[in-house]
C-alpha positions in Angstrom: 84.9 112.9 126.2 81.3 114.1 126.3 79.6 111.8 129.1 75.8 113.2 127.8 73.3 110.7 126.0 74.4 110.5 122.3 71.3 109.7 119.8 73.5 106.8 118.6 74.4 103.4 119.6 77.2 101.4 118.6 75.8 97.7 118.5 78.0 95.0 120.7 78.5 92.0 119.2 76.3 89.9 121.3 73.2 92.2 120.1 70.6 89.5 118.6 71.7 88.8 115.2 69.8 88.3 112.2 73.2 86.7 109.7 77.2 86.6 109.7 78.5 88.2 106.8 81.7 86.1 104.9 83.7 86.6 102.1 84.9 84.0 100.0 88.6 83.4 99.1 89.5 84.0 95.5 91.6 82.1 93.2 93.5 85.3 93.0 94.2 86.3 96.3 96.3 85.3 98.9 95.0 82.1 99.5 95.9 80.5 96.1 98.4 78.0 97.8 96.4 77.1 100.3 92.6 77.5 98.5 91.5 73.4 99.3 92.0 73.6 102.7 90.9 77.4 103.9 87.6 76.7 101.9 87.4 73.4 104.0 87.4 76.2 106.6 84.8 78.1 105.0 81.9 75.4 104.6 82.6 74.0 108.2 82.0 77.6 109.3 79.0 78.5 107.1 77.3 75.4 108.0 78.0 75.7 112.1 76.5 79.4 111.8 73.5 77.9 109.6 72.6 76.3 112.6 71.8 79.0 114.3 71.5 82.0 111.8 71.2 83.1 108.0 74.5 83.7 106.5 75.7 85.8 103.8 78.5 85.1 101.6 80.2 87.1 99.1 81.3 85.0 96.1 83.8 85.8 93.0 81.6 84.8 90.4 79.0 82.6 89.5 80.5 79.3 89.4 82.1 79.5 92.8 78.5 80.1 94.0 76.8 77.2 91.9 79.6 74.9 93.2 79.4 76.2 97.1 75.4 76.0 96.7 75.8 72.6 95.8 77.8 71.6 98.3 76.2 73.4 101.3 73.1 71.5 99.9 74.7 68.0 99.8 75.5 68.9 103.6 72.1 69.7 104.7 71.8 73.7 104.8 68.9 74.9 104.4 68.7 77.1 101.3 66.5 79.5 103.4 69.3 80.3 106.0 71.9 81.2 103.3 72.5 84.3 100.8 75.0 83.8 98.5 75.9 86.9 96.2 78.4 87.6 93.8 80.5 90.5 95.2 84.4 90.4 94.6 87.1 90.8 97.3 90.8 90.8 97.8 90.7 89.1 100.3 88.5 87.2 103.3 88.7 89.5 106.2 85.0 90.7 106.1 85.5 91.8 109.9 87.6 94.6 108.7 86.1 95.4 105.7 82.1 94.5 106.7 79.7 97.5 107.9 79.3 98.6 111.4 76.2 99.1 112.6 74.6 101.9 115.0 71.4 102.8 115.8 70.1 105.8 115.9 66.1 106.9 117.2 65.5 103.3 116.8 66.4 103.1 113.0 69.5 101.2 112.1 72.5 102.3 110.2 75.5 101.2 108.4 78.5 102.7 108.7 80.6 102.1 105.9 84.6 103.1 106.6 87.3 103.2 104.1 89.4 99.8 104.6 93.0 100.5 103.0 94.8 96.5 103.9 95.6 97.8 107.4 97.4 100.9 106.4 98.5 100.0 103.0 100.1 96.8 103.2 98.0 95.1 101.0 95.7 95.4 97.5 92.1 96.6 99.0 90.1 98.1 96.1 87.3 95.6 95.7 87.5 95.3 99.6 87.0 98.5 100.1 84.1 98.9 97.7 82.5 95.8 98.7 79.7 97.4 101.0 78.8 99.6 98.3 78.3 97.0 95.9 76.1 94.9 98.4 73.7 98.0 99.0 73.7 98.3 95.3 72.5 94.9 95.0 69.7 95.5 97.1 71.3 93.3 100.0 70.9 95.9 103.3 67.5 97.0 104.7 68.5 100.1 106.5 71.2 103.5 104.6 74.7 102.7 104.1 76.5 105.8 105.3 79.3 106.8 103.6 82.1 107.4 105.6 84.9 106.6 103.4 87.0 110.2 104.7 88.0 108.1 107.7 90.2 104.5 108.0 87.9 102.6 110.7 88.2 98.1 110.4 85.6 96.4 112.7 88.6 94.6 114.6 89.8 96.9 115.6 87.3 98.3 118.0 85.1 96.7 120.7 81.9 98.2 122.4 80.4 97.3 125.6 76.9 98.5 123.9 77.0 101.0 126.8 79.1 104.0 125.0 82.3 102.4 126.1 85.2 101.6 123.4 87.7 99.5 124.0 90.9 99.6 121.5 94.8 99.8 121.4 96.6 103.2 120.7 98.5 100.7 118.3 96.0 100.8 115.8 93.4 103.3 116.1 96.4 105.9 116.5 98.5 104.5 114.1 100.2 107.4 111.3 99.1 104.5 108.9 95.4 105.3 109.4 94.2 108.8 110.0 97.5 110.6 110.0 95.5 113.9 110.7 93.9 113.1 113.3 95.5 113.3 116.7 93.7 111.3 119.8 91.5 114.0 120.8 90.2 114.0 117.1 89.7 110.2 116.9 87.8 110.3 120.3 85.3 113.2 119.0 85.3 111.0 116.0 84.3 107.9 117.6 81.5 110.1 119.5 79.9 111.5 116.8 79.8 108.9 114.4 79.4 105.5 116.5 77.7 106.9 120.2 80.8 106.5 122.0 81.2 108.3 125.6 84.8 106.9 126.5 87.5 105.1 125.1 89.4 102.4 126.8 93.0 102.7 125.2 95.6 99.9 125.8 99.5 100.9 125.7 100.6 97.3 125.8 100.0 94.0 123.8 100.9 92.4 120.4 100.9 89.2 118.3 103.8 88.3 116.3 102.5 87.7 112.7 99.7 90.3 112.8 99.2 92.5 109.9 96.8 94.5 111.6 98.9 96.5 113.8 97.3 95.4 117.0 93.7 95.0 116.8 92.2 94.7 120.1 89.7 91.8 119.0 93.3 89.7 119.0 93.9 90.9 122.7 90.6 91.5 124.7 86.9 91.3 123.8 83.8 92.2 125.8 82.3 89.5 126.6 79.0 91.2 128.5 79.1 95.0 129.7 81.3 94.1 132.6 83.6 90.9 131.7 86.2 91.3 129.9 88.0 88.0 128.5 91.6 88.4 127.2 95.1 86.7 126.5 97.9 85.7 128.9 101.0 84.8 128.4 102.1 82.6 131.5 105.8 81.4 129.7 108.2 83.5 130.8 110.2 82.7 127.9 108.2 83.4 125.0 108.8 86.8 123.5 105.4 88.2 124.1 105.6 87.5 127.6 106.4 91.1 128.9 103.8 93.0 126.5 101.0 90.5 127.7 101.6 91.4 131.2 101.7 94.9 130.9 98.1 94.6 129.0 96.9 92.8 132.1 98.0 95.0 134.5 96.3 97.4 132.7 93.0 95.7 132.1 93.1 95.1 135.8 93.4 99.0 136.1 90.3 99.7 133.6 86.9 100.6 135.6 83.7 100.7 133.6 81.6 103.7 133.7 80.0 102.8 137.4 83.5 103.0 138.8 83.8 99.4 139.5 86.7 97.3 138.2 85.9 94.5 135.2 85.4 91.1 135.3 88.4 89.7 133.9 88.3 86.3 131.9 92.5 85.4 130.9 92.4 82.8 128.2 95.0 80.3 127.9 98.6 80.4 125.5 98.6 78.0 122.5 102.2 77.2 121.8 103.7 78.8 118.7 102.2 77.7 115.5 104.7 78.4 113.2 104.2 78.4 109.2 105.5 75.5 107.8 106.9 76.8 105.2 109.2 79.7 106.4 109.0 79.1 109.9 107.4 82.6 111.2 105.3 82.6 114.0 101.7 83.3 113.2 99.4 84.7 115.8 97.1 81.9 117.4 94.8 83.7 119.7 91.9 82.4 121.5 90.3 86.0 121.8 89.3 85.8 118.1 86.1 83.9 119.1 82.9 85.4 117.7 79.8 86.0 119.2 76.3 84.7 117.2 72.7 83.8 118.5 73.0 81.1 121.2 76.6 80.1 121.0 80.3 81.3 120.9 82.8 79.8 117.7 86.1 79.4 119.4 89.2 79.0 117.3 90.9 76.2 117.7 95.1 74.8 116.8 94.8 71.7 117.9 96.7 72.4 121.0 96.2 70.9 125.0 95.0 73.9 125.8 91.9 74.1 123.3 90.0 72.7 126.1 91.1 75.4 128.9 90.3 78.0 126.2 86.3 76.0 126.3 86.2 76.4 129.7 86.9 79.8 130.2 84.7 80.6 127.6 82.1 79.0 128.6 82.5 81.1 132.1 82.3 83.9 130.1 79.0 82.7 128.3 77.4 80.5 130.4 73.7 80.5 128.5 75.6 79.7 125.0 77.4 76.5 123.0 80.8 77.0 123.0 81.6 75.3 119.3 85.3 75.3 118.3 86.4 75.6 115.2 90.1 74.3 113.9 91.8 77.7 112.5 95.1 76.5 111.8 94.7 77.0 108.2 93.6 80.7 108.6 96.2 81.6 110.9 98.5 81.5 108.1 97.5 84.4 106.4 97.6 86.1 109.9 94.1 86.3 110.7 91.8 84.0 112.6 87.9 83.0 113.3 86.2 87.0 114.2 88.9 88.2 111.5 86.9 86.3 109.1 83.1 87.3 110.4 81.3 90.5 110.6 77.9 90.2 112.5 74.7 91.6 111.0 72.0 92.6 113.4 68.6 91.6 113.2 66.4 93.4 110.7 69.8 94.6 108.6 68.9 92.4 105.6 66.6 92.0 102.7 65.4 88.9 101.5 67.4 87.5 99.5 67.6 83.8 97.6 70.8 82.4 96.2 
């Protein structure tokens, strides 16, 4: 890939931030079984952020957003840290279906890809559209560019903030996205349209119960420019065993742009959390963590090794709170805590009231 200066910069997470973008779960989606306890989720999460940051929410209609801004209020959130706007989903994963944002001669943009339920698994529509609808509303400060010709979700890619991308063949090469474009095209691609310089593609690594084909913010994150934290697998009888090495060894291989090797972080292995209903696995990773002003969220499944997952965490963020946050009732619909989050970067939104 081109190794010159590109006029744009693809934002990493940790960036200062000036909200976290969430969408609510319908009454018609896929949460209808489980719609008590995955908005139980929701408020814990809204109100941790609120700490910290403004949060906007994107609500089904009116009376879910009277009856969430009553509640948030009988819990203390301030009304000035919260936007709350009607704006209809499928689903909840506002990571894959949020804006990315670059900037470009000091002026921020949104980037706003088509988002198809991971290759046409599932309904997307008022996903997909959701951005647009947002902007419409007078929501975002800076232009929403329209890049709708091209399947991009913000899982699954991860920056450095340096021009370095990290992802997995798995996904960003996958027939079901961009069947027309081959790697050298999704590499100019990338270049063009998000700053990047180089592209760090994994071979190896999977979740069982992941929709998403592999998204790398399952696997590995940036954690800083030069650390890398990541999953291991350290039971040599679980099924992901072998793929989880492999991704290691080649993590271990990576070099940033310097030459010199990454710091590498390995989070710990929950045991299997499997759905109670039918018994399939669903993917518990600690990797899903997101980044926000002054602390990390961790997800959490009640498992021993919650509290290795802490530590190395907070190796890997030593100047932030490292706040976990129980996920065991996202994980079965196969997502988890950064699935559910898309950062917004300082200055990206208007002022907006309930």
């Amino acid at each position: 890939m081109n190794q010159g200066p590109s006029p744009r910069q693809f934002l990493p997470e940790w960036t200062p931030q000036q909200a976290v973008m969430l969408s609510w779960p319908g009454r018609d989606s896929d949460w209808a079984s489980l719609l008590d306890a995955i908005e139980t989720t929701f408020i814990t999460l809204i109100e941790v952020i609120a700490r910290y940051q403004h949060v906007l929410v994107t609500l089904p209609d009116e009376d879910t957003r009277q009856r969430l801004a009553r509640t948030l209020a009988n819990l203390g959130v301030p009304e000035n840290r919260l936007s709350l706007v009607i704006a209809p989903s499928d689903d909840t994963w506002a990571r894959d279906h949020g804006p990315l944002t670059v900037v470009e001669h000091d002026t921020s943009v949104l980037l706003d890809y088509r988002f198809t339920g991971w290759g046409g698994k599932f309904p997307a529509e008022r996903d997909n559209a959701l951005n647009r609808v947002l902007a419409d509303q007078g929501i975002f400060t800076p232009e929403l560019q329209n890049l709708q010709q091209i399947v991009l979700e913000g899982g699954g890619v991860e920056t450095d903030g340096q021009g370095t991308l990290m992802t997995t063949r798995s996904c960003l090469l996958n027939p079901n996205r961009n069947p027309h474009l081959d790697q050298a095209a999704v590499e100019k691609l990338l270049e063009t349209q998000l700053g990047i310089s180089r592209v760090l593609w994994l071979e190896n690594g999977y979740l069982e119960g992941d929709d998403t084909d592999s998204h790398i913010d399952t696997l590995a994150r940036f954690c800083d420019e030069h650390t890398i934290a990541y999953v291991r697998c350290d039971d040599d009888t679980d099924p992901h065993f072998e793929a989880l090495n492999a991704m290691e060894r080649e993590l271990k291989a990576f070099r940033r742009a310097d030459g010199e090797p990454y710091r590498l972080i390995a989070l710990p292995w929950p045991r299997a959390c499997l759905d109670p209903e039918d018994g399939h696995r669903l993917p518990a990773t600690y990797a899903n963590f997101l980044i926000i002003n002054g602390a990390v969220l961790m997800p959490s499944y009640a498992d021993p090794v919650d509290h290795d997952a802490l530590r190395a965490l907070a190796e890997a963020f030593p100047t932030r709170d490292i706040i976990p946050i129980d996920c065991r009732q996202v994980i079965r619909q196969h997502g988890s805590l950064h699935c559910l989050t898309m950062q917004l970067p300082a200055g990206l939104l208007n002022e907006i009231k309930y």
